[in-house]
C-alpha positions in Angstrom: 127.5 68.6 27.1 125.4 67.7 30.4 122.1 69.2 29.3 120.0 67.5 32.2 120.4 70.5 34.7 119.0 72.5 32.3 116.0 70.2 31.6 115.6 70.0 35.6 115.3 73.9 36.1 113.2 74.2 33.7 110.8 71.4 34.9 110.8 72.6 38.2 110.0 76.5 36.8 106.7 74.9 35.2 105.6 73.4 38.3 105.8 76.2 40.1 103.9 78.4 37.6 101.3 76.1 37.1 101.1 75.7 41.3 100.8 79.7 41.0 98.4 79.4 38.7 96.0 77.0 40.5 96.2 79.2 43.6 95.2 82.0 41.4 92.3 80.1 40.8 91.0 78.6 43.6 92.0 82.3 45.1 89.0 83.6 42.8 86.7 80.7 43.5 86.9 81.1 46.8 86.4 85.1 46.5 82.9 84.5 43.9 81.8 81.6 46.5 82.1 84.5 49.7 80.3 87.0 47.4 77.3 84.8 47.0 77.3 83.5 50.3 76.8 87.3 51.4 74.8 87.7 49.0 72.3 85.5 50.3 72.6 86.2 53.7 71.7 89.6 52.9 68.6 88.5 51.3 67.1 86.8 54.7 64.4 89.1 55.5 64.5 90.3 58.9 61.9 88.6 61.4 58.5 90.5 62.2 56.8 90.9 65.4 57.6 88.0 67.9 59.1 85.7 65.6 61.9 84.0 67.4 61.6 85.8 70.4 60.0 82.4 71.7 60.6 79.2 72.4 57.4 76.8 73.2 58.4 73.6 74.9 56.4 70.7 75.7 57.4 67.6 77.6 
Protein backbone atom coordinates (compact mmCIF):
# COMPACT_ATOMS: atom_id res chain seq x y z
CA UNK A 1 0.00 0.00 0.00
CA UNK A 2 1.56 3.39 -1.50
CA UNK A 3 0.75 5.64 1.43
CA UNK A 4 3.17 8.59 0.31
CA UNK A 5 0.35 10.47 -1.75
CA UNK A 6 -1.49 10.54 1.20
CA UNK A 7 1.34 11.92 3.35
CA UNK A 8 1.96 14.60 0.41
CA UNK A 9 -1.73 15.99 0.45
CA UNK A 10 -1.76 16.19 3.68
CA UNK A 11 1.59 18.16 3.93
CA UNK A 12 0.67 20.42 1.38
CA UNK A 13 -3.01 21.08 3.25
CA UNK A 14 -0.84 22.29 6.39
CA UNK A 15 1.09 24.61 4.48
CA UNK A 16 -1.61 26.14 3.11
CA UNK A 17 -3.46 26.60 6.42
CA UNK A 18 -0.64 27.79 8.19
CA UNK A 19 0.07 30.41 4.92
CA UNK A 20 -3.76 31.37 5.67
CA UNK A 21 -3.15 31.72 8.92
CA UNK A 22 -0.14 34.10 8.73
CA UNK A 23 -2.06 36.32 6.23
CA UNK A 24 -4.74 36.44 8.87
CA UNK A 25 -2.24 37.87 10.93
CA UNK A 26 -0.33 40.15 9.37
CA UNK A 27 -4.00 41.18 7.81
CA UNK A 28 -4.79 42.39 11.57
CA UNK A 29 -1.35 43.91 12.20
CA UNK A 30 -1.58 45.82 9.43
CA UNK A 31 -5.42 46.91 10.32
CA UNK A 32 -4.22 47.89 14.42
CA UNK A 33 -0.94 49.72 12.76
CA UNK A 34 -3.62 52.01 10.26
CA UNK A 35 -5.81 52.63 13.34
CA UNK A 36 -3.06 54.19 15.34
CA UNK A 37 -1.54 55.89 12.58
CA UNK A 38 -5.04 57.73 12.23
CA UNK A 39 -5.12 57.98 15.39
CA UNK A 40 -2.38 60.17 15.69
CA UNK A 41 -2.83 62.08 12.90
CA UNK A 42 -5.95 63.10 14.30
CA UNK A 43 -4.38 64.32 17.33
CA UNK A 44 -2.08 67.11 15.38
CA UNK A 45 -3.64 70.17 16.55
CA UNK A 46 -4.63 72.38 13.83
CA UNK A 47 -2.17 75.45 13.28
CA UNK A 48 -3.24 79.04 14.80
CA UNK A 49 -3.01 82.36 13.30
CA UNK A 50 -0.19 82.60 10.65
CA UNK A 51 1.58 79.51 11.45
CA UNK A 52 2.70 78.05 8.19
CA UNK A 53 1.24 80.48 6.13
CA UNK A 54 5.03 81.73 5.76
CA UNK A 55 8.06 80.98 4.58
CA UNK A 56 11.21 83.41 5.66
CA UNK A 57 14.17 82.85 3.46
CA UNK A 58 17.48 84.28 3.77
CA UNK A 59 20.43 83.96 1.45
Amino acid sequence: MDISGVQTAAIASNVGQNDAAGIAVLKKAMDVQKESALQLIESIPAPSGNTGHNINVKV
